[in-house]
C-alpha positions in Angstrom: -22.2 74.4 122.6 -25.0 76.5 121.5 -22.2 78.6 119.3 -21.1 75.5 117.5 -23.7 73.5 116.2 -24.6 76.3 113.5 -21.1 76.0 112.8 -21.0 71.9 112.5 -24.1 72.3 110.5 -22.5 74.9 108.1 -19.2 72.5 107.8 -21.8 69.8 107.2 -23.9 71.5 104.6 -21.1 72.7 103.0 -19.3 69.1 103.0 -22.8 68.8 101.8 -22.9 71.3 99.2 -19.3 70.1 98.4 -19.9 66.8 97.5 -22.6 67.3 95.7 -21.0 69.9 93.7 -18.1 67.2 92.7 -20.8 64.7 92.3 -22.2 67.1 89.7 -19.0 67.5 88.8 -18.2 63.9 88.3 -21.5 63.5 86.7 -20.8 66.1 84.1 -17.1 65.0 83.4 -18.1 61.6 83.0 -20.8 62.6 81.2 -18.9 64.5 78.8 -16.0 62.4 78.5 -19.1 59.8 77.6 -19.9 62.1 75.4 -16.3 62.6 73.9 -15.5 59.0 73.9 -19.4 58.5 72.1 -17.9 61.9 69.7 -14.7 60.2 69.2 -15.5 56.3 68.9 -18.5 58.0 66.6 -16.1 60.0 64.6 -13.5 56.3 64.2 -16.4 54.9 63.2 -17.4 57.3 60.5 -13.6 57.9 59.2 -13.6 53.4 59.2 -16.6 54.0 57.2 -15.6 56.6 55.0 -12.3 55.0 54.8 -14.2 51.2 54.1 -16.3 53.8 51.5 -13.0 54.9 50.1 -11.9 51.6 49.8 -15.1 50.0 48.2 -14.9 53.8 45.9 -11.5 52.8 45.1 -11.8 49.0 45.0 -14.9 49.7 42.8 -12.8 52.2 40.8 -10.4 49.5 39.7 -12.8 46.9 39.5 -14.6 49.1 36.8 -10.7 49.6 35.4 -10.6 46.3 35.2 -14.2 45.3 33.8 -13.5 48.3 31.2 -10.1 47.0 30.2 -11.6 43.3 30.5 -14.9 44.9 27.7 -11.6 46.5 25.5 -10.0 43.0 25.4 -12.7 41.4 24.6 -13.9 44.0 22.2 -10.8 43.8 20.6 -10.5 40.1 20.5 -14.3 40.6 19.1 -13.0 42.9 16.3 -9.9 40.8 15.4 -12.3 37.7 15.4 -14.7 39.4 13.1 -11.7 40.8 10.9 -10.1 37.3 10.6 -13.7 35.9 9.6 -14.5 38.6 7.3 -10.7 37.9 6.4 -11.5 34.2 6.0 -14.7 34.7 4.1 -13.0 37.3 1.9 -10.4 34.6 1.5 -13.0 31.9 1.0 -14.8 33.8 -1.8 -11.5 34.4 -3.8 -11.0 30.4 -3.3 -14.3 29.7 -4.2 -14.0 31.8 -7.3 -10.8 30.6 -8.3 -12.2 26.7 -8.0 -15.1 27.9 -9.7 -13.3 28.9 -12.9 -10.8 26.5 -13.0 -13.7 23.9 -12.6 -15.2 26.3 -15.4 -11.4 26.0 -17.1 -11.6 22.1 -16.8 -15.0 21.6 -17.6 -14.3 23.7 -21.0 -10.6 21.8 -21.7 -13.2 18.4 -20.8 -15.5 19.2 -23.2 -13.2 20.3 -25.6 -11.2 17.7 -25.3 -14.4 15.3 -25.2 -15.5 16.9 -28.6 -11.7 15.8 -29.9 -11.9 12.5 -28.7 -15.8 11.7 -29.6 -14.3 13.2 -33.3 -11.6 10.7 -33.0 -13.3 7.5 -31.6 -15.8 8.5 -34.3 -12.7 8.4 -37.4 -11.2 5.2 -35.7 -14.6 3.9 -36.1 -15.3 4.7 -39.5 -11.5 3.5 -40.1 -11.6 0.5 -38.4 -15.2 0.1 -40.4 -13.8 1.2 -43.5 -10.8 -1.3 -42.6 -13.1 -3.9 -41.7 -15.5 -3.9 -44.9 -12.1 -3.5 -47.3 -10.8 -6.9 -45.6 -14.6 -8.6 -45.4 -15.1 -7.8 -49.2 -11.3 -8.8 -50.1 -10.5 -11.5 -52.9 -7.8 -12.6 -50.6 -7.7 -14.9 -47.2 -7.3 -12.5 -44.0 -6.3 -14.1 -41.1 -5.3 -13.0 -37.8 -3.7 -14.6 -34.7 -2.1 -13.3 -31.6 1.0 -13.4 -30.1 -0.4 -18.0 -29.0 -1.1 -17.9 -32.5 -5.0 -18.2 -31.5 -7.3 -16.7 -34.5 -8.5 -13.4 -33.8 -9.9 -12.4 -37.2 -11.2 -14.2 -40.2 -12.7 -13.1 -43.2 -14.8 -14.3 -45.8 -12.8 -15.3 -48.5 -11.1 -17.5 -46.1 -14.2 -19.0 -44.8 -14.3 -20.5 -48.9 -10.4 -21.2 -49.2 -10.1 -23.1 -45.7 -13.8 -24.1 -45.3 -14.0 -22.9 -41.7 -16.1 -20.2 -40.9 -15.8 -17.3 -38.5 -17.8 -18.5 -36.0 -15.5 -22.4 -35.7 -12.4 -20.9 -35.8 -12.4 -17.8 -33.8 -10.2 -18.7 -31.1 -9.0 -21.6 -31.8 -5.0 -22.4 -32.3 -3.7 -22.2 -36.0 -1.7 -25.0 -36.0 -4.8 -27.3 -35.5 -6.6 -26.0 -38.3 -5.2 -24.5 -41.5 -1.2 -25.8 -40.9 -0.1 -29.1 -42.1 1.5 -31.5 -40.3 4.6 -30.8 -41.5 4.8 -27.3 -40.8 3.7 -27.4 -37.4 7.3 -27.7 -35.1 8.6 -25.0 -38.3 5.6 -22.7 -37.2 6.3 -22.5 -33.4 10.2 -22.2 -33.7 9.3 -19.6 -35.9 7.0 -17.9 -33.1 9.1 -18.5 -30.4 11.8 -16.8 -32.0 10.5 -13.9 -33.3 9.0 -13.3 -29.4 12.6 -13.5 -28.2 14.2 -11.4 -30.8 11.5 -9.2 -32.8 12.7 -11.1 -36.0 11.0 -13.4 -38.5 12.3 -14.5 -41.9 8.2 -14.5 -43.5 7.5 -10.8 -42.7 6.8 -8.3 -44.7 7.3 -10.1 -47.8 5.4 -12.9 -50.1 6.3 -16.3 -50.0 5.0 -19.4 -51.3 3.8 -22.0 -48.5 1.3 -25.4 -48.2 -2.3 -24.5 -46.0 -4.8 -27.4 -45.1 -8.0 -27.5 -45.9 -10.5 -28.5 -43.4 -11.0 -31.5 -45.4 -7.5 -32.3 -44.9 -6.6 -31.2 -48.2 -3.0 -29.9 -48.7 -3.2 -26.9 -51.0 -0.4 -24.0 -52.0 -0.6 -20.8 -51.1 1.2 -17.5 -50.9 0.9 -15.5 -47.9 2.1 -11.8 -46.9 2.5 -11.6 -43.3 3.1 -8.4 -41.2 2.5 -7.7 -37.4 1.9 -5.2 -35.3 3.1 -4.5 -31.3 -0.1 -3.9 -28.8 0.4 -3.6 -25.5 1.3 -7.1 -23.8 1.9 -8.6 -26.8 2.0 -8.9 -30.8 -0.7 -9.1 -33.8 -0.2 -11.0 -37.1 -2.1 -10.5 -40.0 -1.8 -12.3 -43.3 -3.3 -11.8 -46.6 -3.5 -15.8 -48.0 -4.2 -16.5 -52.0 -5.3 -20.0 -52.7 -2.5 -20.6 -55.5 -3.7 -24.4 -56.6 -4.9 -23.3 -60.1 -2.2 -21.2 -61.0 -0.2 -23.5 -59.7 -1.8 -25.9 -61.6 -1.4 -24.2 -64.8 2.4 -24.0 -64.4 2.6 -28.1 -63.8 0.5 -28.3 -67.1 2.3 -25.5 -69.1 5.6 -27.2 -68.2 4.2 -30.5 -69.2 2.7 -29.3 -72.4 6.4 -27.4 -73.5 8.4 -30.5 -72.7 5.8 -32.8 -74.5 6.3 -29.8 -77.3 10.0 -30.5 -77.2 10.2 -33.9 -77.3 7.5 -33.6 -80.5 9.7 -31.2 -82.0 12.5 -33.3 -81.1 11.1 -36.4 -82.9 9.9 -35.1 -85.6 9.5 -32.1 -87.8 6.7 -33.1 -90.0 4.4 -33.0 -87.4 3.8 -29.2 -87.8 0.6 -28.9 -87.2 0.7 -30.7 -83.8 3.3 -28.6 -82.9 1.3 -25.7 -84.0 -1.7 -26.6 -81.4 0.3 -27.1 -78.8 1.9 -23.7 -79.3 -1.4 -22.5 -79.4 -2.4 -24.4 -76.0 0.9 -23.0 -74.4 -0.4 -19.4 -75.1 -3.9 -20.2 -74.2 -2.0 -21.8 -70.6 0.2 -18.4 -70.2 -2.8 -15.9 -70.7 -4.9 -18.0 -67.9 -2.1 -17.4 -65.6 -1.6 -13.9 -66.6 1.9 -14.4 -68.5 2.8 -13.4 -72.3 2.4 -15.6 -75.0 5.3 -17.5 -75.3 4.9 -18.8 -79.1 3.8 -16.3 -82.4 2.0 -19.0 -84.0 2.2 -16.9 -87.3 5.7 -17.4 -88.1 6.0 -20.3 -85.5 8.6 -18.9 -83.9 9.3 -18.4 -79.5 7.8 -14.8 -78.6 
């Protein structure tokens, strides 16, 4: 017994020794397979972060690609912008100069032409004034209607011949003031039909007519009518001599030479009657302008 205690002892210290040596030996494993697993899960996690790094180096990479291309598009959208405005203001400023001098071209033909038309407005005027005082200071009647035969001009020798003046008859129908009666219907055939067809049997040539007084008088007259075409319508102007003396004359010239006739007729001893009225006919044919029809030196007709 005594021989194998030591021996139990031994096995036991040993078992001892043995299990703490494995213990250690488990302690140091797991302790460096901690460690191991701590090296490895430590290295995963720096490669994750040095691959997330990568990532965010090459995610920022492109992202700066991007932005860069993104700052080139817009720099070149920038630049084509600016072209195209300094393109448009370029464009602008040739338009601008080109209004300019065609308003400069327009203004010059305006004033030009202004200076042609002031120079003609100012020679109708001094024609139509010219015109006007010719007409005023005429020794004949000037009257003018339009195309309703209203009076649109009067001067003043017809203000004596007619006995309106400007002022009354201005206006007013012709037919109610210087027509007789008997003319009237004649006078506004006549109008109507020269409106229709342009043609009038009085134009353009003298003619011997009746006028009315604004007494009431009948009187002859001769009249020279022309017109003129405005726009809507038709002008008629008439130059009007008051015809009752020479008129007048005539009636008495013809009465004298037939009362000569019948005295030479009767008699021929009554010489020296016949001689007067010979003399009297003369007298009657240089009044109305007309050559002596008798030479009362051999008594013989002229």
């Amino acid at each position: 017994m005594k021989n194998r205690f030591p021996t139990y002892i031994l096995i036991i210290l040993l078992g001892i020794i043995m299990s703490g040596f494995f213990y250690l030996k488990y302690q140091t494993d797991m302790e460096s397979s901690r460690q191991r697993y701590i090296k490895e899960k430590h290295l995963e996690i720096l490669e994750t972060a040095n691959e997330i790094e990568r990532i965010d180096v090459k995610k920022n990479k492109e992202f700066a690609l991007l932005g860069y291309v993104i700052v080139m598009i817009v720099m070149i959208f920038l630049f084509l912008g600016l072209h195209l405005m300094r393109r448009n203001d370029v464009i602008a400023e040739k338009a601008k100069f080109e209004l300019e001098e065609k308003v400069k071209e327009r203004t010059f033909d305006l004033e030009r032409k202004n200076v042609q038309q002031k120079k003609i407005e100012e020679e109708l005027r001094q024609g139509k004034e010219y015109t006007a005082a010719v007409i005023e200071t005429a020794n004949q009647a000037f009257v003018s209607i339009d195309s309703n035969s209203l009076v649109i001009d009067w001067n003043k020798h017809a203000e004596v011949i007619f006995g309106w003046s400007k002022d009354e008859i201005i206006g007013r129908p012709l037919e109610e003031t210087i027509i007789p009666e008997k003319f009237k219907e004649g006078h506004q055939k006549g109008m109507d039909h020269f409106l229709k067809t342009g043609e009038g049997p009085v134009l353009g040539s003298a003619v011997e007519l009746e006028g009315r007084r604004r007494s009431g008088e009948i009187f002859p007259l001769e009249i020279l009518i022309w017109r003129l075409e405005i726009k809507g319508g038709y002008h008629f102007f008439a130059f009007i001599n008051d015809i009752s003396a020479r008129k007048r004359v005539e009636q008495q010239l013809k009465d004298k030479m037939n009362e000569m006739e019948k005295f030479y007729d009767l008699t021929m001893d009554r010489e020296t009657r016949v001689i007067e009225l010979k003399e009297e006919i003369n007298s009657l044919c240089e009044e109305v302008g007309r050559p002596k029809v008798y030479n009362t030196k051999d008594e013989g007709v002229v």
